[in-house]
C-alpha positions as CSV (number, residue, x, y, z in Angstrom):
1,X,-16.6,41.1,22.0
2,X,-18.1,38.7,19.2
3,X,-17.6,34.9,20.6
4,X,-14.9,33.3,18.8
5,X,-16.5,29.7,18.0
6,X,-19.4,32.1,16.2
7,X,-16.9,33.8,14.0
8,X,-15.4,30.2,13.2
9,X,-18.3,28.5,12.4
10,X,-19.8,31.0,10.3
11,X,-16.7,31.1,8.5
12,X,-17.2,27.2,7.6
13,X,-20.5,27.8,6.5
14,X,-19.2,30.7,3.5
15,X,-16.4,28.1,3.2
16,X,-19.3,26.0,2.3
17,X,-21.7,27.9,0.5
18,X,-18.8,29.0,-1.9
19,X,-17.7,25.3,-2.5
20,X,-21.7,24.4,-3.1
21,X,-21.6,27.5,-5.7
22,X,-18.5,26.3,-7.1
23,X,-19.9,22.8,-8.1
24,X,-22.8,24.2,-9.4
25,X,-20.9,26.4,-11.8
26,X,-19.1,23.6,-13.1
27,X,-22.5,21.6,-13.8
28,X,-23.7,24.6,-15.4
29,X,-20.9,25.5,-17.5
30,X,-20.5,21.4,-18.5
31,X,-23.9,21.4,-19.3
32,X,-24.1,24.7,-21.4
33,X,-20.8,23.4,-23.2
34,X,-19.1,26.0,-22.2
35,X,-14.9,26.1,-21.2
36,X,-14.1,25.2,-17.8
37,X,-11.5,27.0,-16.5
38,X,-10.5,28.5,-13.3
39,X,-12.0,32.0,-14.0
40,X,-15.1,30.6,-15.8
41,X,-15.7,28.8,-12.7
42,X,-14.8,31.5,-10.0
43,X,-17.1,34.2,-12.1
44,X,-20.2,32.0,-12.4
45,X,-19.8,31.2,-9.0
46,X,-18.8,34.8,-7.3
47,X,-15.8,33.6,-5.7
48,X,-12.1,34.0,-6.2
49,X,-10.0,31.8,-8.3
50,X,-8.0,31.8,-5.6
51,X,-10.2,30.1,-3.3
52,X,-10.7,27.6,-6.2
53,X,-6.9,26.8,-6.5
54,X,-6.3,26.1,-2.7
55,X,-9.5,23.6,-2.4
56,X,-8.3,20.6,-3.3
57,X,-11.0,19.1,-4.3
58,X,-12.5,22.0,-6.4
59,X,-9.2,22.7,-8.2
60,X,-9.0,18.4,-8.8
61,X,-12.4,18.7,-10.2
62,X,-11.6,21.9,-12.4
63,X,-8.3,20.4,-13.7
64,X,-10.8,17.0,-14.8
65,X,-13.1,19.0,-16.7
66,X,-10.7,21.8,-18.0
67,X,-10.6,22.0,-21.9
């Protein structure tokens, strides 16, 4: 049986890794001029908008630079 603290923490770390990827996409995108939106974001990324929408901070972020 897989040790639950294992499964939690490497949940964190794609928790992470996604919200690294997700910031990078929106420096990308603002420095190619391109639209920032919540499926501009989640594509250049590779996540799910809907992982972009229920971080706060992300979806903040997003909603500053939308155009």
């Amino acid at each position: 049986m897989a040790d639950p603290t294992k499964i939690i923490t490497s949940s964190k770390e794609k928790s992470q890794d996604k919200c690294l990827a997700a910031e990078r996409a929106i420096n990308d995108l603002l420095s190619n001029n391109n639209k920032i939106t919540f499926y501009s974001v989640a594509k250049q990324a590779g996540t799910a908008t809907q992982f972009l929408y229920k971080n706060k901070e992300l979806r903040e972020m997003i909603m500053k630079y939308r155009n």
